[in-house]
C-alpha positions as CSV (number, residue, x, y, z in Angstrom):
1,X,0.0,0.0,0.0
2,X,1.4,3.0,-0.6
3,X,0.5,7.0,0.9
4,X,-1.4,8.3,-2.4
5,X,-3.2,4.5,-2.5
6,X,-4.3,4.7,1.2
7,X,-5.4,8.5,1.0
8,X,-7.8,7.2,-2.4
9,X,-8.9,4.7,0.2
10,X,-9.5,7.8,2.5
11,X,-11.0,9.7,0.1
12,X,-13.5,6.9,-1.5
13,X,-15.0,6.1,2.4
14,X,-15.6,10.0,3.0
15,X,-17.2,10.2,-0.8
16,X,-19.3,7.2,0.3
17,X,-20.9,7.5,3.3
18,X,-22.8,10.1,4.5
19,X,-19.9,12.3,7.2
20,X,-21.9,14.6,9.9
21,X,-18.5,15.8,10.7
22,X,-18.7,17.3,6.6
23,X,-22.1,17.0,5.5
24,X,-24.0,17.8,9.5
25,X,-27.6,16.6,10.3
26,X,-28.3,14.4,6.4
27,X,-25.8,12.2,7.2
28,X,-27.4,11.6,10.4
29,X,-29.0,7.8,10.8
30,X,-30.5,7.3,13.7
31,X,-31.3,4.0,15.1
32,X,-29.5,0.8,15.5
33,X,-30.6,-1.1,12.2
34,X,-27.2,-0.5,10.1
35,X,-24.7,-0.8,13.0
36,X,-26.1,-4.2,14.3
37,X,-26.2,-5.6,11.0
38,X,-22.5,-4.4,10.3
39,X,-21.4,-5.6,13.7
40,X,-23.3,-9.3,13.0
41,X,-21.4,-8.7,8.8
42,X,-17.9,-8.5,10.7
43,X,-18.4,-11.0,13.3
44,X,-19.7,-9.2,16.0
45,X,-16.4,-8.1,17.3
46,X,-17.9,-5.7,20.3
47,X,-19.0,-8.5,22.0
48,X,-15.4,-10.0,22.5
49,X,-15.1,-6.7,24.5
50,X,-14.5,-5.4,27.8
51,X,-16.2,-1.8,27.5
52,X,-16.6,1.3,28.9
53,X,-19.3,3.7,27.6
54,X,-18.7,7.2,27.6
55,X,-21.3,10.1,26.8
56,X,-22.6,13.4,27.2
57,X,-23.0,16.9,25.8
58,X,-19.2,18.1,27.1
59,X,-16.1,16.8,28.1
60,X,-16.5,13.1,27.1
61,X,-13.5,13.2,25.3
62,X,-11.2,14.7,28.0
63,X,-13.4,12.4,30.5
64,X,-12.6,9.5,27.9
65,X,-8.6,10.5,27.2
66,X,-7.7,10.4,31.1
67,X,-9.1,7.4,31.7
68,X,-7.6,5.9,29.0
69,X,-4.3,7.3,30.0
70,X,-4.8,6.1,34.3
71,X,-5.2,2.6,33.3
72,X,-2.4,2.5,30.6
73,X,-0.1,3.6,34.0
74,X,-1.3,0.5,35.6
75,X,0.0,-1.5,32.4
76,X,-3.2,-2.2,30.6
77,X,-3.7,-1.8,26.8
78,X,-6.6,0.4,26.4
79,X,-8.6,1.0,22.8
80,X,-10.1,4.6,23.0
81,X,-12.6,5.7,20.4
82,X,-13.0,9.4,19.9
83,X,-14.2,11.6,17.3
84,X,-14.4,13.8,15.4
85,X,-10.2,14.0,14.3
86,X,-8.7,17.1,14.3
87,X,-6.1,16.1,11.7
88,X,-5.4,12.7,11.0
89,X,-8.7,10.3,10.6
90,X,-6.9,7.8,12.6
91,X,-6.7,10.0,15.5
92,X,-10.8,8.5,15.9
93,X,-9.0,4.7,17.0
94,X,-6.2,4.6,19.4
95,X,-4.3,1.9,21.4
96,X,-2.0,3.7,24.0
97,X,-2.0,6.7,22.5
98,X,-0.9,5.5,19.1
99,X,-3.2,6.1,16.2
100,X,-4.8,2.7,14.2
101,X,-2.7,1.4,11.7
102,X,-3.1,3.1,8.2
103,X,-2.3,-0.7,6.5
104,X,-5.8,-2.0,8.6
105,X,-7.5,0.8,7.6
106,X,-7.1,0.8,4.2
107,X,-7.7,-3.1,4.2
108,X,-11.0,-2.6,6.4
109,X,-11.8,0.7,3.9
110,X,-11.1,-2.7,1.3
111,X,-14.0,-5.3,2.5
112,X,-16.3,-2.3,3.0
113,X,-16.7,-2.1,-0.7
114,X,-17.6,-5.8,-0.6
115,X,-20.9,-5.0,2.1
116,X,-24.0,-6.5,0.8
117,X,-25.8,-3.2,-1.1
118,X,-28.7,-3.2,1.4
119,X,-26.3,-1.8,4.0
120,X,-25.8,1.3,3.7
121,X,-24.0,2.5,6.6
122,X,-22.9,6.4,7.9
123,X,-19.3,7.2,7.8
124,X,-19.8,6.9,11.8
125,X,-21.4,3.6,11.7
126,X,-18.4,2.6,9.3
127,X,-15.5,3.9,11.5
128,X,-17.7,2.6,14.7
129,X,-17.3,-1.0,13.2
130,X,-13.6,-0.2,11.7
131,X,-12.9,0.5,15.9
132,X,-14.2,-2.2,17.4
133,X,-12.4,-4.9,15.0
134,X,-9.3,-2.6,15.5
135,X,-9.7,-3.7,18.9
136,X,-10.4,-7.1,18.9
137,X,-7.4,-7.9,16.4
138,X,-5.0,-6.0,18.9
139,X,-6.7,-7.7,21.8
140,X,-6.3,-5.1,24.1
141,X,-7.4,-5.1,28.2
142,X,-10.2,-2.3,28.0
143,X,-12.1,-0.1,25.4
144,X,-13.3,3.1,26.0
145,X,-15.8,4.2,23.2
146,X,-16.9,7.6,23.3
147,X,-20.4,8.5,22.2
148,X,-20.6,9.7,18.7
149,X,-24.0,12.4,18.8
150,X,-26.9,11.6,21.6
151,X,-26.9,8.3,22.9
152,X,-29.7,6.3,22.6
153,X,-29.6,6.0,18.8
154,X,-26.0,6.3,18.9
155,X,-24.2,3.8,16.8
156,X,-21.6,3.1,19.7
157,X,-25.0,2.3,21.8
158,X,-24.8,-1.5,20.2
159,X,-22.1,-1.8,23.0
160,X,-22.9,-3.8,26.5
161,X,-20.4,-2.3,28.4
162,X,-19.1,-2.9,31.8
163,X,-19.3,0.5,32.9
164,X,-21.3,4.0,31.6
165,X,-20.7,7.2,32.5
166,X,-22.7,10.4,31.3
167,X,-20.6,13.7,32.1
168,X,-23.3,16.5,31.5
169,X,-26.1,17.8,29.5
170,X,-26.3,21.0,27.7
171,X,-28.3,22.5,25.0
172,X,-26.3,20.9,21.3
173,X,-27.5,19.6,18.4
174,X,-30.7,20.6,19.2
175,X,-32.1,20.2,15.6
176,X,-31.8,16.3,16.4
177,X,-31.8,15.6,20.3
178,X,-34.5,18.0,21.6
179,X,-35.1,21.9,22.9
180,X,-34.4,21.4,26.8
181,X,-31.7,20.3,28.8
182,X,-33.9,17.6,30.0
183,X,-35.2,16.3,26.8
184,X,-31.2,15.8,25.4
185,X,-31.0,14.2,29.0
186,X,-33.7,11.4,28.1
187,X,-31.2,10.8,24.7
188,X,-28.2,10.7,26.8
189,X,-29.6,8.5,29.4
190,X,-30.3,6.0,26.6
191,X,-27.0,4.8,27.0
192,X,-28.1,2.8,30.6
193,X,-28.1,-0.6,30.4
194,X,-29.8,-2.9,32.7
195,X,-27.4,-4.2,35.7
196,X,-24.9,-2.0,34.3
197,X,-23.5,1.2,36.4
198,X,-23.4,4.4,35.6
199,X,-21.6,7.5,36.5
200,X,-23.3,10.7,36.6
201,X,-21.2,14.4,36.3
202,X,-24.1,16.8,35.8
203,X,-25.1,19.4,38.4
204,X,-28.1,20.2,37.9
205,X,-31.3,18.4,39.6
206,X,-33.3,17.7,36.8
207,X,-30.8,16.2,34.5
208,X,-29.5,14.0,37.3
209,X,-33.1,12.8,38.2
210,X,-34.0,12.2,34.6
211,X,-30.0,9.9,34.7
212,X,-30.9,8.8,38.2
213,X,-34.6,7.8,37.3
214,X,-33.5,5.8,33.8
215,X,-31.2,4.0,36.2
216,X,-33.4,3.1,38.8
217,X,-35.9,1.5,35.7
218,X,-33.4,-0.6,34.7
219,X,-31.5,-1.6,38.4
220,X,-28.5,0.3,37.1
221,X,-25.9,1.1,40.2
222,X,-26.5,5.0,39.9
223,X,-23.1,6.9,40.9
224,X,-23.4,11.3,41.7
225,X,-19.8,12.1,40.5
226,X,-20.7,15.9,42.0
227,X,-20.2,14.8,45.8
228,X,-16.8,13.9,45.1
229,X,-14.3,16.5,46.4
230,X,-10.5,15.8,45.6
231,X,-7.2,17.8,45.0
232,X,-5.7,16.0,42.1
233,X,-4.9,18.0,39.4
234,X,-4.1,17.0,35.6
235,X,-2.3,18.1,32.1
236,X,-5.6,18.8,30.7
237,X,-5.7,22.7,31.8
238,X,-8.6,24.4,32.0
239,X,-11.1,25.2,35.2
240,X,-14.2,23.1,33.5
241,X,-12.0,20.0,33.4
242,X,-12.1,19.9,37.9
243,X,-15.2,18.3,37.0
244,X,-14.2,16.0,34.3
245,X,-11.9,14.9,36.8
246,X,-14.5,13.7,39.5
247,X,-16.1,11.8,36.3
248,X,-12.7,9.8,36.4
249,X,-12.5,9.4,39.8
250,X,-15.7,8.3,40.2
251,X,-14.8,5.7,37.4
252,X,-11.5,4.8,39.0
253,X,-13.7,4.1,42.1
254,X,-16.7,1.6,39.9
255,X,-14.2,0.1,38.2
256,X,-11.8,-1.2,41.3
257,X,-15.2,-2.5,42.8
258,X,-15.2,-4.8,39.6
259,X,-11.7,-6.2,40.7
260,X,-9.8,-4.0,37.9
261,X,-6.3,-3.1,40.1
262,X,-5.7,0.6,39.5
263,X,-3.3,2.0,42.3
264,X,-3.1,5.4,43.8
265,X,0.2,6.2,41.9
266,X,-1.0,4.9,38.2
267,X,-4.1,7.4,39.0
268,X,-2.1,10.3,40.1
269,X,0.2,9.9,37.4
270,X,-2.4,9.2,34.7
271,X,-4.0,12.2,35.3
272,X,-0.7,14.0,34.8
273,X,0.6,12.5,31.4
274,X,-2.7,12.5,29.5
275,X,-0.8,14.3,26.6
276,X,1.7,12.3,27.3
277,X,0.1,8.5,27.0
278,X,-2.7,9.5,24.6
279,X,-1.8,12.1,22.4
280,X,-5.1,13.9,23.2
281,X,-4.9,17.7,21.7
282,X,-7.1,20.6,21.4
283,X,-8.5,21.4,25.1
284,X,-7.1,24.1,26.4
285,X,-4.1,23.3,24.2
286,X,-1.2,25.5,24.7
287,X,0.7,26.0,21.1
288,X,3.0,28.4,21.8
289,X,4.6,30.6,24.6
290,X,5.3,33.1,22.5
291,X,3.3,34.7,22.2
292,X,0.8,32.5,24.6
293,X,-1.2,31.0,22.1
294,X,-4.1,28.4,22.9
295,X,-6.6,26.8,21.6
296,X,-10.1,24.8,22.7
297,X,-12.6,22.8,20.9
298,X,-15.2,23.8,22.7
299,X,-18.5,24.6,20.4
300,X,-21.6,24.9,22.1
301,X,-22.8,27.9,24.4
302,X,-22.1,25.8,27.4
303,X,-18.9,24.9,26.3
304,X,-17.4,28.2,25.0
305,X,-19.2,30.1,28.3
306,X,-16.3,27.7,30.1
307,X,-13.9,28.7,27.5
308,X,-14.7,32.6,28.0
309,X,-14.9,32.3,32.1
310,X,-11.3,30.6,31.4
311,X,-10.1,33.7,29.6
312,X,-11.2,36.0,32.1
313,X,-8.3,34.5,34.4
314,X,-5.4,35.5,32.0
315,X,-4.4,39.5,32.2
316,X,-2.9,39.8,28.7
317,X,-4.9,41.6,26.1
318,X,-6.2,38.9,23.6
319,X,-6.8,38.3,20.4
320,X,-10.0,35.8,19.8
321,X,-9.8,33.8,16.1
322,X,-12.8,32.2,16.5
323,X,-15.3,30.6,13.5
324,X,-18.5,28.1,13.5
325,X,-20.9,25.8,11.6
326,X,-23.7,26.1,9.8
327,X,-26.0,24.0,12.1
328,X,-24.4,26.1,15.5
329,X,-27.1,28.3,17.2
330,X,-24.5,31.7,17.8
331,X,-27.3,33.8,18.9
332,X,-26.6,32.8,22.1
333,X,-23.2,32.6,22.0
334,X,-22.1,36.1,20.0
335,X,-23.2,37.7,23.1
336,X,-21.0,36.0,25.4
337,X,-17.9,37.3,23.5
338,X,-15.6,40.0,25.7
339,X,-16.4,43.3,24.7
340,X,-12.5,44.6,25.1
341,X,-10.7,42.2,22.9
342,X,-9.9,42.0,19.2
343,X,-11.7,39.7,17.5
344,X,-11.2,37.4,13.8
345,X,-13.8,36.0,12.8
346,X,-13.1,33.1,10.3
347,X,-15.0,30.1,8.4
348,X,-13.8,26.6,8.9
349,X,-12.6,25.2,5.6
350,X,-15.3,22.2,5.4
351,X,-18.5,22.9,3.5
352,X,-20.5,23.2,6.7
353,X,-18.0,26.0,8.0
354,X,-20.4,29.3,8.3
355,X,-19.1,32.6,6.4
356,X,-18.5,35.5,9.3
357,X,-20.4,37.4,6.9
358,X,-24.1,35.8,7.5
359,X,-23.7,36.6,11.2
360,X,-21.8,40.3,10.8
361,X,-25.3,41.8,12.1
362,X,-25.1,39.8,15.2
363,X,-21.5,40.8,15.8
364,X,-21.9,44.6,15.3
365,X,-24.5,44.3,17.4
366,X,-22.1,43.4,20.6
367,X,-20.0,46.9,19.3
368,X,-17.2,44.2,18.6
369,X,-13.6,45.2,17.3
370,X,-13.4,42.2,14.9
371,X,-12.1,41.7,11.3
372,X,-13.3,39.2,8.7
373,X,-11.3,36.3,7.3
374,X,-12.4,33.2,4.9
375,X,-9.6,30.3,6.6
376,X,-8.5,30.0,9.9
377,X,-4.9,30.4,8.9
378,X,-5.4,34.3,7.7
379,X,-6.9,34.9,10.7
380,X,-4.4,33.7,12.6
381,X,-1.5,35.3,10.9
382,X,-3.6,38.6,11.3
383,X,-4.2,38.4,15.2
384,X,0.2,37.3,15.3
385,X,1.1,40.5,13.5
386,X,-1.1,42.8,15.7
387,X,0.0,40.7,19.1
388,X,2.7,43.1,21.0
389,X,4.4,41.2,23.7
390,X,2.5,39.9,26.5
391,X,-0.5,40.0,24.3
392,X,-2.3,36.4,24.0
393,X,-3.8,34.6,20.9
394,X,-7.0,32.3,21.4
395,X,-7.8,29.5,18.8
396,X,-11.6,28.3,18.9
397,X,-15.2,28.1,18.4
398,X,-15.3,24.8,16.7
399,X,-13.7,21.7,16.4
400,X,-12.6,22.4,12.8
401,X,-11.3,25.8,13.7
402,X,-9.0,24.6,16.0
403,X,-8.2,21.4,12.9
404,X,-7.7,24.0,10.6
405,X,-5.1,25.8,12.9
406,X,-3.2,23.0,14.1
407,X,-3.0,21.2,10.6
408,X,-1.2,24.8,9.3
409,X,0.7,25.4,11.9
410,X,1.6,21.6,14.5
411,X,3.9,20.3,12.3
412,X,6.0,23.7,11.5
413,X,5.7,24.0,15.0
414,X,7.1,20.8,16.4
């Protein structure tokens, strides 16, 4: 196989299937029909599996990433499924922090084009299947699959794992999962399996009783990560991730009542290295010193009121490149934007990326200082030229924002 053959193979799978990471809520296929008949196509490879199930509207992926990287410290070889990739497509299937093997992909991306025509799978549902077999041929200890969009009609929700967690709910995606925090809840909470216990990270009272009272139908151990107060600190930076932290030790906890052996030092330590063991980039990523550049992923009002409460610690004057999607409700967010700061406001390179210029009214609105830019790099260049020292550069609004940065600039950088 060689680089030009495997990126055709690439290139056919995201022609294919329907991408809501491209192509947003039509490639969206809810239900389990496609994935169980791909699972049972392949051998039903997810049920050779020891799983862990992972959802909710924020921080599943930082949730996911240091739990991954506590239990590789106590030697075990942990499969972690996230998504969407920020650069690489195989950044979606790990084992220790080291990306799938491009040779299995492109031979999985090989017997796809072999699937009985009746199946006609999303690119999720495809890369769902691609993970688990991934897994199974490496044989690792532990997988910890990350839910995809939702939860109950999530294509990873074919899993019967032996533990769940559900971080938080907030208002994303709203076109699909519902208006209210407590309707997305009842999506999330479709995750719960009988017998099967689940980890709860949300504050508030309604979201938790809607978790707590899914649980309780289906005599799931329910576990209130909130109560948990502890001092341990991690790599991931960032105030929001304190209580992605509880998540994880509230896992740590479930899972050594199962009889898994995690010690005190692999969990301190894990929490430490999460860059370290699992390559995980893009939350509260620090690029550069100088000057201080970061960038987030966070993309959802919830999210990016973190990300701008964050900010608010730092002194430096700042200069914000942010840009969104086409299917992001800003109306809500434009308004949380710092009035003092200098703003560049720029359109992800993907089709769904949104065009600064459909939501200029919004922006004027605010009294913003802001320029306009069509790719993430020229606003980023701009916002280096006008930083004077101690100045600081922020990278974010979307995941493909912060994609379209760090595929310019990681490898110059490095």
């Amino acid at each position: 196989m060689t680089k030009s053959e495997y990126q055709e193979a690439l290139e056919w799978l995201f022609v294919q299937m329907p991408n809501y990471q491209t192509d947003g809520i039509k490639a969206y296929k809810p239900g389990l029909d496609n994935i169980i008949r791909l699972c049972e196509y392949f051998g039903n490879p997810q049920k050779e599996l020891k799983m862990i199930h992972i959802g909710g509207t924020n921080g599943k992926g930082s949730t996911s990433n240091m739990l991954a990287s506590v239990l590789q410290e106590e030697g075990y070889k942990i499969g972690l499924y996230n998504s969407p990739h920020l650069i690489h497509f195989t950044e979606r299937i790990k084992i220790n922090g080291k990306n799938a093997n491009d040779e299995f992909v492109y031979d999985f991306i090989q017997k796809l084009k072999n699937l009985p025509e009746d199946i006609k799978p999303s690119f999720f549902e495809f890369t769902t299947i691609m993970a688990f077999e991934y897994f199974r041929q490496q044989k690792v200890d532990y997988a910890i699959i990350e839910v995809g969009l939702g939860g109950r009609l999530d294509a990873t929700n074919i899993i019967s794992p032996i533990l769940t967690a559900i971080t938080n709910v907030a208002l994303d995606h709203t076109n699909i999962l519902g208006n209210t925090k407590e309707e997305i809840a009842t999506e999330k909470a479709g995750i719960i399996k009988a017998g099967i216990p689940v980890v709860s990270g949300d504050e508030n009272p309604s979201v938790r009783n809607i978790i707590q009272q899914k649980a309780n139908e289906l005599n799931a151990k329910f576990i209130d990560a909130t109560n948990l107060i502890s001092e341990l600190d991690s790599d991931l930076k960032g105030t929001y991730q304190k209580n992605n932290i509880r998540a994880v030790l509230t896992l740590v906890e479930e899972l050594r009542l199962q009889n898994i052996s995690i010690s005190e030092e692999s969990l301190e330590k894990g929490l430490l290295h999460v860059h370290k063991n699992t390559n995980f980039i893009g939350r509260w990523f620090e690029f550069s010193q100088s000057p201080l550049t970061i960038c987030d992923t966070g993309h959802n009002q919830a999210g990016l009121e973190y990300v701008f409460n964050q900010l608010k610690t730092y002194s430096q004057s700042k200069h914000i490149v942010l840009g969104f999607v086409n299917d992001k409700n800003i109306d809500d967010v434009i308004p949380l934007l710092p009035k003092n700061e200098k703003f560049y406001f720029v359109k992800p390179s993907i089709h769904r990326g949104r065009n600064p210029q459909e939501y200029e009214n919004l922006i004027q609105k605010e009294n913003l200082n802001y320029q306009i830019f069509n790719d993430v790099q020229s606003g980023y260049l701009a916002a280096k030229e006008n930083c004077i020292p101690d100045d600081m550069i922020f990278i974010g609004g979307s995941n493909f924002v912060v994609g379209d940065f760090l595929e310019k600039n990681l490898a110059i950088h490095e």
